[in-house]
N, C-alpha and C positions, 0 to 999 in steps of 0.2 A: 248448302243452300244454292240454288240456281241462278241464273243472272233471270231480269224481269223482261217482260214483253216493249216493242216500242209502243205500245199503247198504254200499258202502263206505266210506263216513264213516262208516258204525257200528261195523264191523269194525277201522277203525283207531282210533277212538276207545278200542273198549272192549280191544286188543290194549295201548295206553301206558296205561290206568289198569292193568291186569291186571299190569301188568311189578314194580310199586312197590306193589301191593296186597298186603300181607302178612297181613291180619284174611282177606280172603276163601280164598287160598290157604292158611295155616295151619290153617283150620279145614276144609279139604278138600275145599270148594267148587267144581266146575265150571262156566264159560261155557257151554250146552247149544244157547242159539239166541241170537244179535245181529241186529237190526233197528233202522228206524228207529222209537224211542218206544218199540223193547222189548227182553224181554232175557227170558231162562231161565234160571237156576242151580240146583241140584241138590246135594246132599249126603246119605252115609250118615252114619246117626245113631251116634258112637261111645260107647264108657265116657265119654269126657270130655266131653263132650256131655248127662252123665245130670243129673237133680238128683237131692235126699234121696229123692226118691217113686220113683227108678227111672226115669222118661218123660225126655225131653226139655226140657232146661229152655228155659223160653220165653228168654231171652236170646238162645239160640242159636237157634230159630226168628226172633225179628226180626232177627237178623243177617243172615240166610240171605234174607228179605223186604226186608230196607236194601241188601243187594247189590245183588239184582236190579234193583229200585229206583234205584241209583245208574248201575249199567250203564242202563239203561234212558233216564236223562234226562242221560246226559250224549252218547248216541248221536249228536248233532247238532251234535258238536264244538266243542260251548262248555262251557269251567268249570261244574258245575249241582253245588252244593249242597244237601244236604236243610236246609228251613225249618223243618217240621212234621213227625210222622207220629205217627200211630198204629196199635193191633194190635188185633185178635180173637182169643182164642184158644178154638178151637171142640172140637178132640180133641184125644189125645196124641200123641205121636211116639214111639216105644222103639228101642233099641238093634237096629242093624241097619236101620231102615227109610231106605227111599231117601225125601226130601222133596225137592220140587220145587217152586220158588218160579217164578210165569210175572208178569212185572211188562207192566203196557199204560200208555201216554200217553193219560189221559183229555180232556187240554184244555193247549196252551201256548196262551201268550197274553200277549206280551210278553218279560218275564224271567220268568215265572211257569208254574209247572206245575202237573198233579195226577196223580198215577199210583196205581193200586190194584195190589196184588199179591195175589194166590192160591198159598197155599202149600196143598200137599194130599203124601198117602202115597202109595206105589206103589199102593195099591188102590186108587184115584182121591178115598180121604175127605178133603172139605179139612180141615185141624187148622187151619188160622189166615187172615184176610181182615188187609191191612195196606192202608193211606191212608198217602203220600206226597206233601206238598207242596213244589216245587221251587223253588228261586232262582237264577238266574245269574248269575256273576259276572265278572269280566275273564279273558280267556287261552284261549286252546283248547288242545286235546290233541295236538294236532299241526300243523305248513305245510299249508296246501291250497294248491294249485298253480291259480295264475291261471285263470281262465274264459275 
């Protein structure tokens, strides 16, 4: 048997987190794009979704940014924890709007990561810039089959 593609190591990676992921899928989130080092997720903004002001409470934008983020660095078939992260929050979100979180691999190197995500509205405005620092830890997501 041959060793797999890195797109299909992305694909199956982010297929067994996705099974047992219940924060991402409860909150309505779709897988949009898998690659290696990246990842898409997407969500309509609902009621439960709102804060006191009506917008989108940022909780649920960095969630929506932590996901991505997570698919994103564990693409590579190793256990990838988030170490760090931080958010910007630039506009708002409201009820109804599709938000799109696009997460990139800015640098591995080691056990260590950095990945920035870009969440923006269907009209292309970004509402939030997230920083995510990665760590790896023991275990992969699935058998990879001999090279």
């Amino acid at each position: 048997m041959s060793a797999i593609s890195d797109q299909e190591r992305a694909e199956r990676s982010s297929a067994a987190m996705l099974k047992d992921d219940h924060t991402t899928k409860g909150m309505g989130m779709t897988v949009d794009v898998i690659g290696p080092g990246k990842a898409t997720l997407s969500m309509v903004v609902r009621k439960d979704h709102l804060n006191g002001h009506g917008s989108c409470h940022g909780g649920a934008i960095f969630t929506l940014a932590d996901s991505a983020f997570a698919f994103a660095c564990n693409s590579h078939n190793t256990i990838t924890v988030a170490q760090h992260c931080s958010v910007t929050f630039l506009a708002p979100g409201r009820e109804g709007d599709r938000l799109t979180a696009t997460a990139r691999e800015v640098s591995l190197a080691g056990r260590s990561g950095i990945y920035d995500v870009s969440v923006t509205r269907q009209d292309g405005v970004t509402i939030a810039e997230f920083r995510g620092l990665s760590r790896t830890i023991s275990g992969t997501h699935f058998e990879e089959p001999a090279a």
